[in-house]
C-alpha positions as CSV (number, residue, x, y, z in Angstrom):
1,X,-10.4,20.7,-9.7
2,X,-10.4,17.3,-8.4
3,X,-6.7,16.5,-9.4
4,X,-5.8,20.0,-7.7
5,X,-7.0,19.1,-4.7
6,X,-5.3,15.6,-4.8
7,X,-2.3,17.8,-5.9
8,X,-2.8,19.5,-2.4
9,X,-3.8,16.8,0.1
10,X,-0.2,15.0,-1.5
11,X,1.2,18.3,-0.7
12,X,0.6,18.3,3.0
13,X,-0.6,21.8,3.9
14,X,-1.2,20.4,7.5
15,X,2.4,19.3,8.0
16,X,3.7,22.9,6.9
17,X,3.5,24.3,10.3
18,X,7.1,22.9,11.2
19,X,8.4,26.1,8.5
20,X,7.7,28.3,11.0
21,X,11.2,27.4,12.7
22,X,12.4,30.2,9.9
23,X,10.9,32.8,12.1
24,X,13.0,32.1,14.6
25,X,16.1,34.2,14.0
26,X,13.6,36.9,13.2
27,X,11.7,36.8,16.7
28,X,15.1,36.2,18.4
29,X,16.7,38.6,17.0
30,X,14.0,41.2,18.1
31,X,12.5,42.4,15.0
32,X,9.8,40.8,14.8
33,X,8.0,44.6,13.9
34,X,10.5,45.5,11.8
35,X,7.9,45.1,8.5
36,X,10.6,45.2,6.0
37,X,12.4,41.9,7.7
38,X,9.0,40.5,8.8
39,X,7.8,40.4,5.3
40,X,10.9,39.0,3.9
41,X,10.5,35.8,6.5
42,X,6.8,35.6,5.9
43,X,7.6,35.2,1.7
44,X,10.5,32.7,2.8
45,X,8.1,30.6,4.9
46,X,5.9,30.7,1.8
47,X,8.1,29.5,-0.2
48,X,9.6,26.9,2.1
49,X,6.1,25.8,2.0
50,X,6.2,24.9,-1.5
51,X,9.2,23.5,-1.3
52,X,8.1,20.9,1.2
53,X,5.1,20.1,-0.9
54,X,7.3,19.3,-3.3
55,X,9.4,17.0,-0.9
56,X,5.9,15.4,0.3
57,X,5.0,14.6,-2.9
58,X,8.2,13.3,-4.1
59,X,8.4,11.1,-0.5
60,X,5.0,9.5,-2.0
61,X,6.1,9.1,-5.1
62,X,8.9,6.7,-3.7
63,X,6.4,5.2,-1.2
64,X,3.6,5.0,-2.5
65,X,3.7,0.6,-3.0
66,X,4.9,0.6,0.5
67,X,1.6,3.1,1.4
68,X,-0.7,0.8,-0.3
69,X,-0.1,-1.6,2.8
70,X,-0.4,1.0,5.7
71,X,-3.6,1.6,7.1
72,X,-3.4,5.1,7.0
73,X,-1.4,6.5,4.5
74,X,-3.1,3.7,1.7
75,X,-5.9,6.3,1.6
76,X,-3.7,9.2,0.3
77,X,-4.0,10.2,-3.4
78,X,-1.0,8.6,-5.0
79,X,-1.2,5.0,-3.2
80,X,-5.5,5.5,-3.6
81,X,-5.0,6.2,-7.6
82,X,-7.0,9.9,-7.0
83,X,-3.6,11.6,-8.3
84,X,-1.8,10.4,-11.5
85,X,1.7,9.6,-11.0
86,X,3.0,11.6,-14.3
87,X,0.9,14.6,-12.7
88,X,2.9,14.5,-9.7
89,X,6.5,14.3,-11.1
90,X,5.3,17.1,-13.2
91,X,4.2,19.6,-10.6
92,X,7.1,18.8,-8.2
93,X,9.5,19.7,-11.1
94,X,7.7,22.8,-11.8
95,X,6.9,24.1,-8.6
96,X,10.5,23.4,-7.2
97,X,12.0,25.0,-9.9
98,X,9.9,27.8,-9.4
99,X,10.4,28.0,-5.8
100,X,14.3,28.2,-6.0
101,X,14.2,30.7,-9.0
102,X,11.9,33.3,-6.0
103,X,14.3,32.4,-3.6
104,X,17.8,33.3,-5.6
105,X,15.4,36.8,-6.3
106,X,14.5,37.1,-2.6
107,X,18.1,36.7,-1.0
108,X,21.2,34.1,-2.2
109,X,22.1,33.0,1.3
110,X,18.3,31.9,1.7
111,X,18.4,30.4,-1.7
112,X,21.6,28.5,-0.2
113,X,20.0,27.0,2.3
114,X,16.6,26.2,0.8
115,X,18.5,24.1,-2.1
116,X,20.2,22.3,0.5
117,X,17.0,21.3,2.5
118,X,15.6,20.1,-0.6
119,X,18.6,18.3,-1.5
120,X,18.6,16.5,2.1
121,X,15.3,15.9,1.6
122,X,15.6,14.7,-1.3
123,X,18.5,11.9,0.3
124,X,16.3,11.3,2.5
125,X,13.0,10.2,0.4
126,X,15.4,7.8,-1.6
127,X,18.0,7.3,1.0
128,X,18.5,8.3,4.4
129,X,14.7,7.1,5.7
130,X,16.0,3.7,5.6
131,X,19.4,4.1,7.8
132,X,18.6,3.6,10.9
133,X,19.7,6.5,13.5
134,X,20.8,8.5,10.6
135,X,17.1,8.5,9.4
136,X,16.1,11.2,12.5
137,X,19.4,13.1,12.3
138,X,18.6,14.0,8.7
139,X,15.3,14.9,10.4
140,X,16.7,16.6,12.7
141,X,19.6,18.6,10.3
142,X,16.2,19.6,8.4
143,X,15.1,22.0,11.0
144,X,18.8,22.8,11.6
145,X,18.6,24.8,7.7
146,X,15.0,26.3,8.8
147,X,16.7,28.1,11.2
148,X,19.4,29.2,9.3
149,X,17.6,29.6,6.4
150,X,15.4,32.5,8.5
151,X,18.9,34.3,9.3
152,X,19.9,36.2,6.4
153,X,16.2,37.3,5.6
154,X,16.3,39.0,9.0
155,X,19.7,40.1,8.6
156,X,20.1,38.7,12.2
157,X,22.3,36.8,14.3
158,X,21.7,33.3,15.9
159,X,22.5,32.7,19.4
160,X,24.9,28.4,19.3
161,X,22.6,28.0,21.7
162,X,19.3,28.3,19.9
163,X,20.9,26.0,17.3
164,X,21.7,23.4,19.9
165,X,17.8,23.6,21.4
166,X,16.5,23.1,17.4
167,X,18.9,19.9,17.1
168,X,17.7,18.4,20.3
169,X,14.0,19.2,19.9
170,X,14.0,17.7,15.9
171,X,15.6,14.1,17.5
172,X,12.9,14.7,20.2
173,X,10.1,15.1,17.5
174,X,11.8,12.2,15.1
175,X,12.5,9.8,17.8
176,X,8.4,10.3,18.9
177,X,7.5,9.6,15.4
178,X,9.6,6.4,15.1
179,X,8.0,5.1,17.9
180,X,4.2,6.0,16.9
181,X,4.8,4.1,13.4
182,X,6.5,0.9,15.2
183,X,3.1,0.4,17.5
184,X,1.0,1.1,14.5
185,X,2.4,-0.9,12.3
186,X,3.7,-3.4,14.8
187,X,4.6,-6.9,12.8
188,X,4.1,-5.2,9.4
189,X,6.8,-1.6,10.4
190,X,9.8,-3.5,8.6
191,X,7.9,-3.7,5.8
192,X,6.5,-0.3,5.5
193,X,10.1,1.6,6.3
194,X,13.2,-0.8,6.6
195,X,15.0,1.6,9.3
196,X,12.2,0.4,11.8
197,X,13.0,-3.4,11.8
198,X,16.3,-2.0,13.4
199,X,14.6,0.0,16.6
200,X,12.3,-0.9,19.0
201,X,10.5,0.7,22.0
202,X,13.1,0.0,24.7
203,X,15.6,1.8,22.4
204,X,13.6,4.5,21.4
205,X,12.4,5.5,24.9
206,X,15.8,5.2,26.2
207,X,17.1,7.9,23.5
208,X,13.9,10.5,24.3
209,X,14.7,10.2,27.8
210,X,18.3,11.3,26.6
211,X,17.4,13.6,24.5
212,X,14.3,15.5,26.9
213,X,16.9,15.8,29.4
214,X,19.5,17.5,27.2
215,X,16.2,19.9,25.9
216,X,15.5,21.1,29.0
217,X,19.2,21.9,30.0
218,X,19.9,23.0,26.9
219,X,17.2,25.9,26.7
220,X,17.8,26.7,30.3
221,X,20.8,27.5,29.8
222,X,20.2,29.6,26.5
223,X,17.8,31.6,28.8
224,X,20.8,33.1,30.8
225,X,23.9,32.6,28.7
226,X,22.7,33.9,24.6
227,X,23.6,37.4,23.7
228,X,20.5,40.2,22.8
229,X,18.6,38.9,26.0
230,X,17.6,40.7,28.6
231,X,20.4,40.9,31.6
232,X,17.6,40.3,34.0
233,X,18.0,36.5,33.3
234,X,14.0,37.0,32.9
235,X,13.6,34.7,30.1
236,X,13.9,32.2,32.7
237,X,10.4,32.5,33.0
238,X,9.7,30.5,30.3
239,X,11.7,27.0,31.0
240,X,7.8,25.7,32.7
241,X,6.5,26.1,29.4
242,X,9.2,24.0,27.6
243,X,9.1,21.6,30.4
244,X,5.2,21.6,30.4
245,X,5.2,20.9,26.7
246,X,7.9,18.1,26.6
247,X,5.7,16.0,29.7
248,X,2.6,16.8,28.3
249,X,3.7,14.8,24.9
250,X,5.3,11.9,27.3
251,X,2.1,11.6,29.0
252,X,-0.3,11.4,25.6
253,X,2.2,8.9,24.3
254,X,3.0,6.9,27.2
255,X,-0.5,7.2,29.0
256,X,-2.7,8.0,26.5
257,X,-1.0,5.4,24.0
258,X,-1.0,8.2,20.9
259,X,1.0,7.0,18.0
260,X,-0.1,9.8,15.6
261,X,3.4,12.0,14.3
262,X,4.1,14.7,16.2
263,X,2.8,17.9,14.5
264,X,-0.3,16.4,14.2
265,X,-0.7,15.9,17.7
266,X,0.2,19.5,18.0
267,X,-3.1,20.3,15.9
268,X,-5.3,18.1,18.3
269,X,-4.2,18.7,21.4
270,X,-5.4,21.7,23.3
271,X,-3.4,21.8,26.1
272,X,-0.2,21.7,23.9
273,X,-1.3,24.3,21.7
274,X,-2.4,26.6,24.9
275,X,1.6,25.8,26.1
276,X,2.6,26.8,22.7
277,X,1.0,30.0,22.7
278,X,1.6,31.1,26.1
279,X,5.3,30.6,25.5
280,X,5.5,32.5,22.4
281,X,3.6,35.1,24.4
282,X,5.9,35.2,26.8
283,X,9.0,35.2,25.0
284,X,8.0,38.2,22.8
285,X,6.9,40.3,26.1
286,X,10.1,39.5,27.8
287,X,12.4,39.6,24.9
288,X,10.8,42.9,23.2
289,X,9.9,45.0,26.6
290,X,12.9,43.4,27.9
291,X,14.6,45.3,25.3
């Protein structure tokens, strides 16, 4: 029992909560209460789940000298010795096999894009995390295939638009967690993950304030210009939401000093998860009464 639930914590169940970008051709495409293509994204979620498990553990696998010297991530089962190193090769074999063998069964196209996240994930663990800029676009081109992935499961069709707002957002959410592991780490952040010797706060603020600028344009004008919305331009409604959300992460980081990642700030922070749920509210009455 104990190695399972070192198997587990290695896994990240708490970071899994970024999969639920598949459900976003589903919701967009209004049929969310269509059961036959809600319960095809909810198995693909599942088993995108497991699949980043299986990138999480494989990430520690590669890092886990470099975690032993982090004051943090030292105290996660591979650096820590709690989980066996031949155990963890073992179960990421298995359980990515496995995953990709449920996918092929649930729907090819989904199985296409699955492989490739892992495959870019798997660059990334032993490659791309150490380029820097090209370390968040691989971040960023991660989400990109969540999206898509949730497409053919929903049989729907994705507004350029909503692909554009996923793009931006990921460099948002990358460019963040850069930033909180260079004033963490401070002196010792080259050492930890060689892409970081290469940024520094100046750089990194400069490119969010690019890149929250181009968020907020870019959704606004996916609120008036994406097909399957409704012509009464009322999804304008939510652009407070997204702008609420986006200062309310600038403030915590900038005022508040939080250098935590991202989704985990999501999962402490009421006021953001309040903004998330009102705008998800709000997009399904407008988009599904709309209709």
């Amino acid at each position: 029992m104990a190695t399972i639930r070192a198997l587990l914590k290695t896994m990240r169940p708490h970071q899994w909560t970024k999969n639920a970008f598949i459900f976003a051709a589903l919701i967009f495409d209004v049929k969310l209460f269509d059961i036959t293509y809600t319960t095809r994204a909810i198995i693909g979620f599942a088993l995108f789940c497991l699949v980043s498990g299986v990138v999480y553990t494989i990430n520690d696998l590669v890092d886990m000298e470099r975690d032993r010297q982090h004051p943090r991530k030292q105290k996660r089962p591979l650096p820590s010795g709690e989980l066996k190193p031949t155990v963890a090769i073992a179960a990421a074999i298995i359980l990515g096999v496995c995953a990709i063998v449920a996918a092929i069964a649930l729907d090819p196209m989904f199985a296409l894009n699955l492989s490739g996240y892992l495959v870019l994930q798997l660059a990334y663990s032993f490659l791309l995390k150490n380029i820097v800029l090209i370390d968040v676009m691989a971040i960023a081109a991660g989400f990109v295939l969540r999206v898509a992935a949730g497409a053919p499961l929903a049989n729907a069709r994705i507004s350029p638009w909503l692909y554009i707002c996923t793009v931006l957002l990921a460099l948002f959410l990358g460019l963040s967690k850069r930033r909180g592991e260079l004033i963490a780490l401070n002196h010792e952040a080259g050492n930890h993950r060689p892409a970081l010797q290469h940024y520094n706060i100046s750089l990194l603020d400069q490119l969010n304030g690019m890149v929250t600028s181009s968020i907020i344009l870019a959704y606004a004008l996916y609120t008036f210009s994406a097909p399957n919305l409704p012509a009464d331009y009322s999804m304008m409604l939510t652009i407070p939401f997204v702008i609420y959300g986006l200062f309310r992460y600038m403030y915590l980081i900038h005022v508040r000093k939080c250098t935590i990642a991202p989704d985990e700030v999501l999962l402490a922070d009421r006021p953001l998860q309040a903004d998330l749920v009102l705008w998800g509210l709000a997009s399904v009455v407008i988009l599904y009464l709309g209709s």
